[in-house]
C-alpha positions in Angstrom: 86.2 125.2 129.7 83.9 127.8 127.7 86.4 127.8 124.7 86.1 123.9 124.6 82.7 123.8 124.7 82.9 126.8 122.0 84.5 124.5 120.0 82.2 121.6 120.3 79.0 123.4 119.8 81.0 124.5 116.3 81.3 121.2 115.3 78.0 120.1 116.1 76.4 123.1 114.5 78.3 122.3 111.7 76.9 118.6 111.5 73.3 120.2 111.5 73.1 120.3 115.4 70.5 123.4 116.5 72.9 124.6 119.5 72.3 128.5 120.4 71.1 128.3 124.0 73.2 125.4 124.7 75.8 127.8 126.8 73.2 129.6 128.4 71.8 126.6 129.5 75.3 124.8 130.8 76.2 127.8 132.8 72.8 128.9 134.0 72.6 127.0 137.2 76.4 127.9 138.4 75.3 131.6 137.9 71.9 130.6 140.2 74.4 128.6 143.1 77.0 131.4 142.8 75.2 134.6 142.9 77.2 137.5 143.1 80.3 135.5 144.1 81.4 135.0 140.8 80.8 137.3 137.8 79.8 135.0 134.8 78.8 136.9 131.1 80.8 137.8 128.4 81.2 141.8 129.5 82.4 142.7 132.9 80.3 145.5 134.2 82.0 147.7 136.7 79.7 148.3 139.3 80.6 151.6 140.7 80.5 153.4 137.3 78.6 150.9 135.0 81.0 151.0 132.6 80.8 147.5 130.4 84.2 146.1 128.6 84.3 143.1 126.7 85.7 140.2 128.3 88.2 137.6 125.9 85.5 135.0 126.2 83.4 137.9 123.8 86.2 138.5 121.3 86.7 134.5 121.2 83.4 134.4 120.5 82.4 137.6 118.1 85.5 135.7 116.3 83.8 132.1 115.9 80.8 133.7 114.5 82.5 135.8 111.9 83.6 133.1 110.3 
């Protein structure tokens, strides 16, 4: 779903679209219904020790921007 949509907001930034909230804004009201149920972001945070790893969905992305 988020790579789709990934792809999609390329395309429209490329036809002149202004799209850099628009994921923030599609997910934000699963994260509100969900709470801690479901852990949503980009980098998984361990809660015991805080440690933070990147999740695919971050390298996917830190990849689209590159280019």
């Amino acid at each position: 779903y988020i790579e789709a949509h990934l792809q999609a907001a390329k395309r429209a930034i490329e036809d002149g679209a202004f799209d850099r909230l628009l994921h923030l804004i599609a997910l934000g009201n699963d994260e509100w219904a969900l709470g801690y149920e479901k852990r949503f972001g980009l980098v998984h945070v361990d809660f015991d020790t805080l440690e933070r790893r990147s999740k695919k969905s971050f390298e996917t992305l830190k990849g689209w921007i590159a280019h």
